[in-house]
mmCIF entry with sequence, helices, sheets and N, C-alpha, C, O atoms, coordinates in Angstrom:
data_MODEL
# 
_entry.id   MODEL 
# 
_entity.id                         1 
_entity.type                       polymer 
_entity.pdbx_number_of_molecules   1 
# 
_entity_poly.entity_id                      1 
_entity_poly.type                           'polypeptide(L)' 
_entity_poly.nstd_linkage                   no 
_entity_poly.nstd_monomer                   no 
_entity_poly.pdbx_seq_one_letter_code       
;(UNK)(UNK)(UNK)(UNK)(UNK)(UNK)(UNK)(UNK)(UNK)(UNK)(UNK)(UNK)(UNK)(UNK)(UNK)(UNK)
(UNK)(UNK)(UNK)(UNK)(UNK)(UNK)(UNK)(UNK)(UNK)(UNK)(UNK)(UNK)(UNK)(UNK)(UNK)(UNK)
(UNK)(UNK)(UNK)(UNK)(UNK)(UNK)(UNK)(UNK)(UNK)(UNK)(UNK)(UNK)(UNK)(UNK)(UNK)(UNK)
(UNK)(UNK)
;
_entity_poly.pdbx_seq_one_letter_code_can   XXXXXXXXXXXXXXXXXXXXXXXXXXXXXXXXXXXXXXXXXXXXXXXXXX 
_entity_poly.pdbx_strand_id                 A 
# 
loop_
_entity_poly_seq.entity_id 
_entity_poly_seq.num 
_entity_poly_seq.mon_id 
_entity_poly_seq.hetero 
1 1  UNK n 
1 2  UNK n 
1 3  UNK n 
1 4  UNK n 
1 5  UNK n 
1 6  UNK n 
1 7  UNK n 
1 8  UNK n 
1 9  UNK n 
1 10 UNK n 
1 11 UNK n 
1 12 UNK n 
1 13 UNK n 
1 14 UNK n 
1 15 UNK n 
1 16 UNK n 
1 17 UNK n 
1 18 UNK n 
1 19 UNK n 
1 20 UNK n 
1 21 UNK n 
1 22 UNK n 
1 23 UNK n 
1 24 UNK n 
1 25 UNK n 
1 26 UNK n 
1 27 UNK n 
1 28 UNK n 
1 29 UNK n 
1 30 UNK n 
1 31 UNK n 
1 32 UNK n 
1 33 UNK n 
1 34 UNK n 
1 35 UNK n 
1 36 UNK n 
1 37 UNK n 
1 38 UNK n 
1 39 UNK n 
1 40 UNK n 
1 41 UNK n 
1 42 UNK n 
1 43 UNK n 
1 44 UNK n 
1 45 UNK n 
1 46 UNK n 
1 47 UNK n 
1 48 UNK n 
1 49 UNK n 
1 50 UNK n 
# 
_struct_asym.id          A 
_struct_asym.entity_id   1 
# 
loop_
_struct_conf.conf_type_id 
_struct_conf.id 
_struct_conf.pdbx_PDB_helix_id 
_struct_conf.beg_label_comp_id 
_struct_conf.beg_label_asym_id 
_struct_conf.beg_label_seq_id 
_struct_conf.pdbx_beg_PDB_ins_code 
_struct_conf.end_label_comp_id 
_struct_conf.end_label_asym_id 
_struct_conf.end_label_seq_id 
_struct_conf.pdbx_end_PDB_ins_code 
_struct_conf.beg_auth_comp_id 
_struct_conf.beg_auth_asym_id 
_struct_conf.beg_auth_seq_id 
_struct_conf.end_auth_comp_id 
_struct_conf.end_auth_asym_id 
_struct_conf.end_auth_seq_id 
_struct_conf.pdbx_PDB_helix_class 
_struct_conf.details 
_struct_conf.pdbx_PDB_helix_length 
HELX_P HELX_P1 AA1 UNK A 2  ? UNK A 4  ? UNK A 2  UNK A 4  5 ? 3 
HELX_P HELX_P2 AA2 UNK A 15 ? UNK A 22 ? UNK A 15 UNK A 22 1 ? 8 
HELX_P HELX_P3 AA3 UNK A 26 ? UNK A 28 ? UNK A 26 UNK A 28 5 ? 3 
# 
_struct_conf_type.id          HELX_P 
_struct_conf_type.criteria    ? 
_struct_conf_type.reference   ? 
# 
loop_
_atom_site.group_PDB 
_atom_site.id 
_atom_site.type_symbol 
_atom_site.label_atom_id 
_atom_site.label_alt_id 
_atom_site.label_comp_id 
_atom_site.label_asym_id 
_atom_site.label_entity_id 
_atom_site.label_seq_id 
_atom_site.pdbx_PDB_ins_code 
_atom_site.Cartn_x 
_atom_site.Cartn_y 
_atom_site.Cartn_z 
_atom_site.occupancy 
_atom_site.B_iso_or_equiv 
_atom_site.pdbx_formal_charge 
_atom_site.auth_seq_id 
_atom_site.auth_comp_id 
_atom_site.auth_asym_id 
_atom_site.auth_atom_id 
_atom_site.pdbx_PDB_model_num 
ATOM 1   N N  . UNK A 1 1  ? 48.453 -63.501 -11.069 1.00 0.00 ? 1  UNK A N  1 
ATOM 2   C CA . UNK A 1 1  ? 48.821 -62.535 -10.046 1.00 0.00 ? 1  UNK A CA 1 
ATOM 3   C C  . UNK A 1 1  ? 47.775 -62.441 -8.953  1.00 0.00 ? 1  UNK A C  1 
ATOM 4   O O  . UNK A 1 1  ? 48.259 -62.292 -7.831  1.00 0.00 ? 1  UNK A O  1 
ATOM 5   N N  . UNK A 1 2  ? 46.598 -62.487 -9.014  1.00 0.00 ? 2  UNK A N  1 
ATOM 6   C CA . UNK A 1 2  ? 45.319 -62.734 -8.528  1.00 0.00 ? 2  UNK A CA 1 
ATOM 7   C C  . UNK A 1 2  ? 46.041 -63.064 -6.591  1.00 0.00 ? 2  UNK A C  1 
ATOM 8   O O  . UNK A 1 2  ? 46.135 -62.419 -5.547  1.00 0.00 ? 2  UNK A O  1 
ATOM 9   N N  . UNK A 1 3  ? 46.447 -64.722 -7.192  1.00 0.00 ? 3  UNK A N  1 
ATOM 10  C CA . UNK A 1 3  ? 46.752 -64.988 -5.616  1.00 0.00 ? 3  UNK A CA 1 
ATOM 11  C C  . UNK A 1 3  ? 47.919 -64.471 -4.727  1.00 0.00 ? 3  UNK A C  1 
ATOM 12  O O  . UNK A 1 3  ? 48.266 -64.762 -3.583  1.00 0.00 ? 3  UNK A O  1 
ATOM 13  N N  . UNK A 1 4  ? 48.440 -63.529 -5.731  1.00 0.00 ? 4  UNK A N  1 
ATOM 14  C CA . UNK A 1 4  ? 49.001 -62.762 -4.815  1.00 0.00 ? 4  UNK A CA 1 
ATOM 15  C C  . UNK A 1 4  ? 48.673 -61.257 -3.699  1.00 0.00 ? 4  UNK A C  1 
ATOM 16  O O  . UNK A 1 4  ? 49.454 -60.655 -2.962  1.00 0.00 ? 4  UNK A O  1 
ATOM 17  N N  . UNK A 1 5  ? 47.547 -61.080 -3.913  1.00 0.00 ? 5  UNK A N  1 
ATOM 18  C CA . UNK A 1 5  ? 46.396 -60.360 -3.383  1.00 0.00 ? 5  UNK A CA 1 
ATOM 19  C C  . UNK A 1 5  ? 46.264 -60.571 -2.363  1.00 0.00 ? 5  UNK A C  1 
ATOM 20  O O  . UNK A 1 5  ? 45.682 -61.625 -2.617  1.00 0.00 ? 5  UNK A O  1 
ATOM 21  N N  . UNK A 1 6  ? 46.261 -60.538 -0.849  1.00 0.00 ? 6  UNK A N  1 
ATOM 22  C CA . UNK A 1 6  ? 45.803 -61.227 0.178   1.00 0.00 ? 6  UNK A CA 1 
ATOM 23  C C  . UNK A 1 6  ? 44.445 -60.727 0.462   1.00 0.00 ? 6  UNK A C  1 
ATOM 24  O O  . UNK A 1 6  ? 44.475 -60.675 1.692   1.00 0.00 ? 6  UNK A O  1 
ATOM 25  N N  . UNK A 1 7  ? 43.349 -60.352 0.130   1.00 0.00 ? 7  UNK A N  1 
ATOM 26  C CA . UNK A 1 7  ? 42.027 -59.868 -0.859  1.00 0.00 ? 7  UNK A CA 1 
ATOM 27  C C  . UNK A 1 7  ? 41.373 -60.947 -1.432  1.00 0.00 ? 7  UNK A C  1 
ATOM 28  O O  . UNK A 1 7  ? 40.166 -61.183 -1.494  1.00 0.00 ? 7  UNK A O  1 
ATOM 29  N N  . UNK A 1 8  ? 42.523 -61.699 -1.928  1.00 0.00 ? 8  UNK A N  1 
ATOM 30  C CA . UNK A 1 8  ? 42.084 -62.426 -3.634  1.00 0.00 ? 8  UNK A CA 1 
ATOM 31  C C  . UNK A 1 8  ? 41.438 -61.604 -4.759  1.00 0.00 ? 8  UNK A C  1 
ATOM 32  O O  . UNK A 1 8  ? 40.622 -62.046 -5.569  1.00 0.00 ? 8  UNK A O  1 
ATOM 33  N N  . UNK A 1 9  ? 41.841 -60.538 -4.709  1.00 0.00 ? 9  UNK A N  1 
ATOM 34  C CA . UNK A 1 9  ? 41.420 -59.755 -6.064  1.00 0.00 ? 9  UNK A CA 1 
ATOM 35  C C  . UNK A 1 9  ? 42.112 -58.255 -6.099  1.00 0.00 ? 9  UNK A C  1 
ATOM 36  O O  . UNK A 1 9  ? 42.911 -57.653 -5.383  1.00 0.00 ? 9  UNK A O  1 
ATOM 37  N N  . UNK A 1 10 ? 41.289 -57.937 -7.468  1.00 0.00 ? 10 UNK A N  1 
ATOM 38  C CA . UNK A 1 10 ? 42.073 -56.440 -8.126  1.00 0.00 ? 10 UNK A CA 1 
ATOM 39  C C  . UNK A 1 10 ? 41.758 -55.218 -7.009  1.00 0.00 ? 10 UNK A C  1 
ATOM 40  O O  . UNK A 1 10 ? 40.845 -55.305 -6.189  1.00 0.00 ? 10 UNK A O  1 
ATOM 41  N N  . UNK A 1 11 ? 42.398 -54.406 -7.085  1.00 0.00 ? 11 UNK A N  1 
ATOM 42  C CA . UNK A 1 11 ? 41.334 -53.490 -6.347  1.00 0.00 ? 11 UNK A CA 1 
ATOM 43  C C  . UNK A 1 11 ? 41.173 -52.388 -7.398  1.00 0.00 ? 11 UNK A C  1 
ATOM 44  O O  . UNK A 1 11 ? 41.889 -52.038 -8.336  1.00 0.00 ? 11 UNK A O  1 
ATOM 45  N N  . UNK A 1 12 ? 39.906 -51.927 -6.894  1.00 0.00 ? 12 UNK A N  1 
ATOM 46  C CA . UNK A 1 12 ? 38.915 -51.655 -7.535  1.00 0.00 ? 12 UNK A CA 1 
ATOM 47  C C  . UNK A 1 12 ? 38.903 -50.095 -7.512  1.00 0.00 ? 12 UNK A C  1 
ATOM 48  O O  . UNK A 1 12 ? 39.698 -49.709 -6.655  1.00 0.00 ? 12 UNK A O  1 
ATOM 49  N N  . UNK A 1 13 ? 38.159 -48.858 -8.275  1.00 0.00 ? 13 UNK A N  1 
ATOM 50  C CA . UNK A 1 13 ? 38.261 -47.789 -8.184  1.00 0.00 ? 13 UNK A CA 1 
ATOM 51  C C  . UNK A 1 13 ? 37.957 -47.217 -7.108  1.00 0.00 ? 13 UNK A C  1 
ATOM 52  O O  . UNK A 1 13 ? 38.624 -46.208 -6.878  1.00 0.00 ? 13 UNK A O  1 
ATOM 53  N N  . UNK A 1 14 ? 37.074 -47.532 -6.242  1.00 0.00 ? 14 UNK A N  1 
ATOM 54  C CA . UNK A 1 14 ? 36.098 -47.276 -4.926  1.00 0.00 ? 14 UNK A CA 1 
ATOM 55  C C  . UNK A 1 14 ? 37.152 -47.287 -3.817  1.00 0.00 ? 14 UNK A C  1 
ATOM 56  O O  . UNK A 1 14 ? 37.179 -46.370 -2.996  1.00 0.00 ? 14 UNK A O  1 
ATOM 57  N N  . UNK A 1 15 ? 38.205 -48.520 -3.765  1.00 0.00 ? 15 UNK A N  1 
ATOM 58  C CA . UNK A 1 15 ? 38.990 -49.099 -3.147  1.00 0.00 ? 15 UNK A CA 1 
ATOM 59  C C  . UNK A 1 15 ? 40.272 -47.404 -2.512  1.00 0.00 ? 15 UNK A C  1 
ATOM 60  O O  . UNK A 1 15 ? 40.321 -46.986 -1.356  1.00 0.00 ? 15 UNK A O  1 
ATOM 61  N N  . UNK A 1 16 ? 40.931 -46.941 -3.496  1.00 0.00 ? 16 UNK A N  1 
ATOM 62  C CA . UNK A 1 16 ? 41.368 -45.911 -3.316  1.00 0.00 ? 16 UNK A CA 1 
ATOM 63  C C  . UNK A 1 16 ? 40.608 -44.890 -3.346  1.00 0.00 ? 16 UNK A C  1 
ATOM 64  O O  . UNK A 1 16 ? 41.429 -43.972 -3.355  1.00 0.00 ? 16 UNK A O  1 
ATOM 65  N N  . UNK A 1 17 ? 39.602 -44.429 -3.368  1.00 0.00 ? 17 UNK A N  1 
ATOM 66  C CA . UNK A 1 17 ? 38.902 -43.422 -3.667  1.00 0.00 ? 17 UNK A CA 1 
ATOM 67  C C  . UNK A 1 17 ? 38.753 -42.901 -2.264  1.00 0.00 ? 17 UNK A C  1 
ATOM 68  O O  . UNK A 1 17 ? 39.292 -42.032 -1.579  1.00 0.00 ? 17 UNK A O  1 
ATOM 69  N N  . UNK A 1 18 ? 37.674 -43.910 -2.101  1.00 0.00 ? 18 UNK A N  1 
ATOM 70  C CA . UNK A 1 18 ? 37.732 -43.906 0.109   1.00 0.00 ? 18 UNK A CA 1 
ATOM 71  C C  . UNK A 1 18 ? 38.364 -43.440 0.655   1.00 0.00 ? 18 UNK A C  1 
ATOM 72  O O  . UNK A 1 18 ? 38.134 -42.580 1.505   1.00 0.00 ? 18 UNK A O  1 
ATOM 73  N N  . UNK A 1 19 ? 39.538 -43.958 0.257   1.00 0.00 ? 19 UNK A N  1 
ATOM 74  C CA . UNK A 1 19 ? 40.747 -43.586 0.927   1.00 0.00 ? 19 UNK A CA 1 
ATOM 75  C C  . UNK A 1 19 ? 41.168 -42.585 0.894   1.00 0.00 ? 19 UNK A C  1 
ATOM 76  O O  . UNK A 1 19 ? 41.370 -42.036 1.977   1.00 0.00 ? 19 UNK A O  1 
ATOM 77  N N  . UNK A 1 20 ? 41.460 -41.965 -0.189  1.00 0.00 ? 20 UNK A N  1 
ATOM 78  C CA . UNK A 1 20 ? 41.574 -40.116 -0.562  1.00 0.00 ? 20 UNK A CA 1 
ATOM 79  C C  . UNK A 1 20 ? 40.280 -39.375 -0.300  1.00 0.00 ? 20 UNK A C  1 
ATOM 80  O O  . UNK A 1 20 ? 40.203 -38.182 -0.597  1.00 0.00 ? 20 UNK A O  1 
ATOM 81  N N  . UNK A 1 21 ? 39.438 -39.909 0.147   1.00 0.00 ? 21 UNK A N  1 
ATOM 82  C CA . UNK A 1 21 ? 38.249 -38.776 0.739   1.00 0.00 ? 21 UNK A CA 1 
ATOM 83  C C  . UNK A 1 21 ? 38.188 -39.009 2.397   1.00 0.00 ? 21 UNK A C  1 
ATOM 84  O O  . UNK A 1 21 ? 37.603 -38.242 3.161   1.00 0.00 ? 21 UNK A O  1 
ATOM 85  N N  . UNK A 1 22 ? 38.826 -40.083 2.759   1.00 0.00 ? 22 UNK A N  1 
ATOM 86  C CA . UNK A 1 22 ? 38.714 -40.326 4.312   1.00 0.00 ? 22 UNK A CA 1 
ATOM 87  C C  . UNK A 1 22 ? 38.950 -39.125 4.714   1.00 0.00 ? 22 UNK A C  1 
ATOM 88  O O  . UNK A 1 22 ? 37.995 -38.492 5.164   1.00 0.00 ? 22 UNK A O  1 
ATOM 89  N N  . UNK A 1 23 ? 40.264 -38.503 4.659   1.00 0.00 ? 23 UNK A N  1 
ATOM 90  C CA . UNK A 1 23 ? 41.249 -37.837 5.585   1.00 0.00 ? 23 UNK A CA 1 
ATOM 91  C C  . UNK A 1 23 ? 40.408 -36.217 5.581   1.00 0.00 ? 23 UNK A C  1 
ATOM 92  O O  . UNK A 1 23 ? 40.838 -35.347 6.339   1.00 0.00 ? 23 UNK A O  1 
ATOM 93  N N  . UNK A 1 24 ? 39.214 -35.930 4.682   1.00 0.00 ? 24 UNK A N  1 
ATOM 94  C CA . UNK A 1 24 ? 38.296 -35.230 5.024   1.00 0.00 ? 24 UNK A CA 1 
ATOM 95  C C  . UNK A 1 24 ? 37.246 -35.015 6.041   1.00 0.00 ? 24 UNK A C  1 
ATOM 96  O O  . UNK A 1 24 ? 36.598 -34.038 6.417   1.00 0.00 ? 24 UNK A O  1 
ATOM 97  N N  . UNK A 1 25 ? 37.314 -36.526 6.422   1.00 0.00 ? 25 UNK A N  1 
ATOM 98  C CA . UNK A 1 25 ? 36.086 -36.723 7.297   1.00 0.00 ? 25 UNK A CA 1 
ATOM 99  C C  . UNK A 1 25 ? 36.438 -36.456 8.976   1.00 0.00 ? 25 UNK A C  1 
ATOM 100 O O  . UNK A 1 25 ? 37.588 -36.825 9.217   1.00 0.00 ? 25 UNK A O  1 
ATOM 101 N N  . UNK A 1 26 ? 35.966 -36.090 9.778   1.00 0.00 ? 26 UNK A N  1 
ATOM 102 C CA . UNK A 1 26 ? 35.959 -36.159 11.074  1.00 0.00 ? 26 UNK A CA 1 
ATOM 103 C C  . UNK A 1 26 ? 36.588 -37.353 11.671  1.00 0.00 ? 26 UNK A C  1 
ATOM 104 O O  . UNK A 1 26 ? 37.251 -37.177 12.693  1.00 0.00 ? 26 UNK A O  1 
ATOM 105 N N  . UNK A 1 27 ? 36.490 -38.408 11.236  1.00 0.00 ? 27 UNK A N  1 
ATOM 106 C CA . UNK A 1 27 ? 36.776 -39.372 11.793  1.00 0.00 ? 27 UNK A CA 1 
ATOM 107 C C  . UNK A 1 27 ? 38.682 -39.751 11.329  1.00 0.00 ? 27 UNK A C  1 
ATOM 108 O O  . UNK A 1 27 ? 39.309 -40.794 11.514  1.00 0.00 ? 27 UNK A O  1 
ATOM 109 N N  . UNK A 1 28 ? 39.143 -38.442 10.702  1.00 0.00 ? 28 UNK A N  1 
ATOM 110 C CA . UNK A 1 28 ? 40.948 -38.404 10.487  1.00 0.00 ? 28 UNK A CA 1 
ATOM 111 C C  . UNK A 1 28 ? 40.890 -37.234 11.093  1.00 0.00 ? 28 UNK A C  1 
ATOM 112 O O  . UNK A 1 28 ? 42.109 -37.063 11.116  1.00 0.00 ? 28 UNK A O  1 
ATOM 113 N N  . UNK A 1 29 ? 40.440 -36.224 11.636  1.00 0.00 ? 29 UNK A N  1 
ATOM 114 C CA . UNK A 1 29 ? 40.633 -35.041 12.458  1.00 0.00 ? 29 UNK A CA 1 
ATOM 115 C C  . UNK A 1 29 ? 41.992 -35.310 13.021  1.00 0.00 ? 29 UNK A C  1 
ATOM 116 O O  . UNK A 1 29 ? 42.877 -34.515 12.703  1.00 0.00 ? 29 UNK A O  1 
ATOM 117 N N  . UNK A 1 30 ? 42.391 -36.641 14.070  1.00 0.00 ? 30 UNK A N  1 
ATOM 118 C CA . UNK A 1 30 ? 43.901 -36.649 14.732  1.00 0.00 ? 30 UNK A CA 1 
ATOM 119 C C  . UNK A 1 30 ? 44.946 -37.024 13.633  1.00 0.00 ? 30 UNK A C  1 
ATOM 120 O O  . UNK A 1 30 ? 46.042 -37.432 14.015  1.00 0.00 ? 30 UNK A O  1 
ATOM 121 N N  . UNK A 1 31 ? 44.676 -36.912 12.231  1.00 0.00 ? 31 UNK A N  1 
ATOM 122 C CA . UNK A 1 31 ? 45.877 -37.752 11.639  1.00 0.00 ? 31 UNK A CA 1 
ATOM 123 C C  . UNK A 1 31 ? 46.399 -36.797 10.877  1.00 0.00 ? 31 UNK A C  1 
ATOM 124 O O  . UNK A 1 31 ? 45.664 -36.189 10.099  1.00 0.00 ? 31 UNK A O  1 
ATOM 125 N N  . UNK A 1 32 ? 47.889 -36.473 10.981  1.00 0.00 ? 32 UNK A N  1 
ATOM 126 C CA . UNK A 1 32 ? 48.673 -35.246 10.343  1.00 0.00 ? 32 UNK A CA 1 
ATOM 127 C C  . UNK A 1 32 ? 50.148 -36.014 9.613   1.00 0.00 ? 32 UNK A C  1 
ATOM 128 O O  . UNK A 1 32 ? 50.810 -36.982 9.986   1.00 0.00 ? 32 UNK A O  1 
ATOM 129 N N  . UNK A 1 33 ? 50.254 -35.301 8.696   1.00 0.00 ? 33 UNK A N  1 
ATOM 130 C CA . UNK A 1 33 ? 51.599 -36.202 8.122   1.00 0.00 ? 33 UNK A CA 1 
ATOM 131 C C  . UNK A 1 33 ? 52.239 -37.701 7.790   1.00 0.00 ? 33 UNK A C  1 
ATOM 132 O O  . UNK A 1 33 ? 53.359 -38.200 7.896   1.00 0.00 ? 33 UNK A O  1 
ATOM 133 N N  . UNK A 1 34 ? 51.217 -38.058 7.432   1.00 0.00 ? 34 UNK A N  1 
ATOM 134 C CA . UNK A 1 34 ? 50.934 -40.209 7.669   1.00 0.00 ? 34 UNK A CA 1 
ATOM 135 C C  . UNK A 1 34 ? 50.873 -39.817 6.045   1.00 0.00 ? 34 UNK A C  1 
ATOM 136 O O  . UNK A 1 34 ? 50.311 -38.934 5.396   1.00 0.00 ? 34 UNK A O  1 
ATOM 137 N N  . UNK A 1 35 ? 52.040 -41.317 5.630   1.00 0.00 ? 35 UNK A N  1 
ATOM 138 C CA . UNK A 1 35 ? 51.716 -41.702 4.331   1.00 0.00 ? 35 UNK A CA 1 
ATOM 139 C C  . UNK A 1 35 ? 51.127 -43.303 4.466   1.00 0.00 ? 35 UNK A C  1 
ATOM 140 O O  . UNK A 1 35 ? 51.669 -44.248 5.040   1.00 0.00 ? 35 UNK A O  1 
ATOM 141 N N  . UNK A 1 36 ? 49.741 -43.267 3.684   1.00 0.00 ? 36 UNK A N  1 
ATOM 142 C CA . UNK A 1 36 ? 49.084 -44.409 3.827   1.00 0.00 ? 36 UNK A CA 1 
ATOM 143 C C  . UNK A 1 36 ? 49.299 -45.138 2.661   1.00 0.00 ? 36 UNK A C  1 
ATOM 144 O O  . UNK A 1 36 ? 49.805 -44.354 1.857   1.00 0.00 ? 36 UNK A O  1 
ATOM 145 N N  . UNK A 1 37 ? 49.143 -46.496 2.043   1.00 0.00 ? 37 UNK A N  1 
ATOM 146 C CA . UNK A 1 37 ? 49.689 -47.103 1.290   1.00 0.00 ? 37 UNK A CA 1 
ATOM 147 C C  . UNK A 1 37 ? 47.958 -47.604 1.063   1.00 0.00 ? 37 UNK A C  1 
ATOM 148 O O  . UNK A 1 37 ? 47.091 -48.057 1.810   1.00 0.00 ? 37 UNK A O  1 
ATOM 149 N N  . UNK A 1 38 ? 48.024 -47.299 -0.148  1.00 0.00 ? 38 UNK A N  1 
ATOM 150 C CA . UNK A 1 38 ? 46.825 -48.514 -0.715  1.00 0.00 ? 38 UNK A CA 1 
ATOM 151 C C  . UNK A 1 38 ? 47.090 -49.402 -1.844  1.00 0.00 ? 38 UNK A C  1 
ATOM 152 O O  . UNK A 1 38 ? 46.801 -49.291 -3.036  1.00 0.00 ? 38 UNK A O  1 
ATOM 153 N N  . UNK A 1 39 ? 47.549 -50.075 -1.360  1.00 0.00 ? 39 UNK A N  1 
ATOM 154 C CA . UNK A 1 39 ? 48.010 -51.275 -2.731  1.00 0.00 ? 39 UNK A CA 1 
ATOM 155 C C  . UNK A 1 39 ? 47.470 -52.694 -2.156  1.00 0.00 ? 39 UNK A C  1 
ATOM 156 O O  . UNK A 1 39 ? 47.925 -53.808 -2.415  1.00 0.00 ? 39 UNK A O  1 
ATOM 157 N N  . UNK A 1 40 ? 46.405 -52.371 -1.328  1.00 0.00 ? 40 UNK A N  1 
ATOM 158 C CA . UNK A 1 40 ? 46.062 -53.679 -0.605  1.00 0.00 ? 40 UNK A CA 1 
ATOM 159 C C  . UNK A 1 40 ? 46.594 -54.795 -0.018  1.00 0.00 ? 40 UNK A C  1 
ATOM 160 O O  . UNK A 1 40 ? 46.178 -55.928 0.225   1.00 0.00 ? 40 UNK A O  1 
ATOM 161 N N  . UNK A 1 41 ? 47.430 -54.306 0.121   1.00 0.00 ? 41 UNK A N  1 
ATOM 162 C CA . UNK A 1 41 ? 48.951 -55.706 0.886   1.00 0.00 ? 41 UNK A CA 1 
ATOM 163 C C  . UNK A 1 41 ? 50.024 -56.004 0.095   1.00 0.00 ? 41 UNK A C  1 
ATOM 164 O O  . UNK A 1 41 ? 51.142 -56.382 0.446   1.00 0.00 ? 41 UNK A O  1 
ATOM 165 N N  . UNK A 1 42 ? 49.348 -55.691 -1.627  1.00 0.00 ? 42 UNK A N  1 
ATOM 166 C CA . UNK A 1 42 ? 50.288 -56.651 -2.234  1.00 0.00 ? 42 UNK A CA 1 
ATOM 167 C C  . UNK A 1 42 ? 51.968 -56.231 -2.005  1.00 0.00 ? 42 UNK A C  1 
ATOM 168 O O  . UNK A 1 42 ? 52.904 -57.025 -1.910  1.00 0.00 ? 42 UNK A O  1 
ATOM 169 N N  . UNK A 1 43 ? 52.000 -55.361 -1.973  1.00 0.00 ? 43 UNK A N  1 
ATOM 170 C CA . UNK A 1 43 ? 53.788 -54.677 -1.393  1.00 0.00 ? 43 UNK A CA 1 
ATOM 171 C C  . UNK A 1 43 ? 54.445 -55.356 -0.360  1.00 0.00 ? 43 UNK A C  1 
ATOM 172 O O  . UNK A 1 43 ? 55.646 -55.623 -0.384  1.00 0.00 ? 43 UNK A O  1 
ATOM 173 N N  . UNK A 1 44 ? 53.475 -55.711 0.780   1.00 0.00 ? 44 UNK A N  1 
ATOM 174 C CA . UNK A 1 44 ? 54.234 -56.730 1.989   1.00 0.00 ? 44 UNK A CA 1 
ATOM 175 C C  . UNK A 1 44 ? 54.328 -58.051 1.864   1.00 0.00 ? 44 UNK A C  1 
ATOM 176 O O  . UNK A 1 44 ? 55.201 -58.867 2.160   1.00 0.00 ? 44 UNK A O  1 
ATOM 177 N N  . UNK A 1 45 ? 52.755 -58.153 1.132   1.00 0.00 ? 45 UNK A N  1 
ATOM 178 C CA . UNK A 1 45 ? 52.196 -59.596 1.025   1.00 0.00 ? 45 UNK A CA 1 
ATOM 179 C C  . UNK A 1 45 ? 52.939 -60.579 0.325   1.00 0.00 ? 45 UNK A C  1 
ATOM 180 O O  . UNK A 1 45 ? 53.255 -60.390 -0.849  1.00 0.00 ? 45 UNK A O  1 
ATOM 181 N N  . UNK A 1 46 ? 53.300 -61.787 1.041   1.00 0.00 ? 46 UNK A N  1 
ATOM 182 C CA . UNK A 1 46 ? 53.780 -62.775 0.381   1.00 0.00 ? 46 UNK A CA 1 
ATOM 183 C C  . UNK A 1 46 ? 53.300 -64.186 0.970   1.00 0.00 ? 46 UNK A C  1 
ATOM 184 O O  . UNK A 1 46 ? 53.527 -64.589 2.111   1.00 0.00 ? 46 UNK A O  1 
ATOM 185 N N  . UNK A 1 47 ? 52.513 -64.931 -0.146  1.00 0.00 ? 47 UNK A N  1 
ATOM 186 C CA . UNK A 1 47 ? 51.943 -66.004 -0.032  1.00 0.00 ? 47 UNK A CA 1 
ATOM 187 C C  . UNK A 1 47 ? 52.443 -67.033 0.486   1.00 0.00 ? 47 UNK A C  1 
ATOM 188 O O  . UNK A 1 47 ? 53.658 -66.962 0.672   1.00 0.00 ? 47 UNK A O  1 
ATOM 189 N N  . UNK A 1 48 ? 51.727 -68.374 0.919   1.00 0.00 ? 48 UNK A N  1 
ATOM 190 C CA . UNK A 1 48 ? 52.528 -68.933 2.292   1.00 0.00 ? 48 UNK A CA 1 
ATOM 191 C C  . UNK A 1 48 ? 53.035 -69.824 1.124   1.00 0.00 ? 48 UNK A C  1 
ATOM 192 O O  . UNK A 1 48 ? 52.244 -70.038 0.206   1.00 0.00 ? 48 UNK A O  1 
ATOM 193 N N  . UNK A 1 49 ? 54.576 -70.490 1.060   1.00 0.00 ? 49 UNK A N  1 
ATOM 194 C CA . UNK A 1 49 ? 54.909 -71.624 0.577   1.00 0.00 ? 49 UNK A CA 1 
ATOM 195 C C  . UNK A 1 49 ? 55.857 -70.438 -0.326  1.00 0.00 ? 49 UNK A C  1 
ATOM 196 O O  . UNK A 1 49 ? 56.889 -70.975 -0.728  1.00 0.00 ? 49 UNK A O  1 
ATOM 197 N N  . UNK A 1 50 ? 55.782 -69.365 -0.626  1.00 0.00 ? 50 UNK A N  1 
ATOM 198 C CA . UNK A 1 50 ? 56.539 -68.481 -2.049  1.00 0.00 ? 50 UNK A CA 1 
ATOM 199 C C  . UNK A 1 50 ? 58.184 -68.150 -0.917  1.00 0.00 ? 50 UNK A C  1 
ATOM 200 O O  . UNK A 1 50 ? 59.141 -67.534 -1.385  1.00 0.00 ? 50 UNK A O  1 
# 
């Protein structure tokens, strides 16, 4: 499953974590009602040749 990652790898605990503490920081002050996706691509991602 690996290369289906466009990453090339798992993601990691840190990976979402960030992400759920961003929208605290000053730097999401303009962002209201956004659903963000962290699954690292793999949901869109599809490898070239599949």
């Amino acid at each position: 499953m690996r290369p289906m990652f466009p990453f090339g790898r798992y993601g990691e605990p840190d990976d979402p974590a960030r992400l759920i503490a961003w929208p605290a920081t000053d730097e999401a002050r303009w962002i209201t009602g956004q659903v963000i996706d962290t699954e690292g691509g793999f949901g869109r991602y599809r490898p070239r040749g599949a």
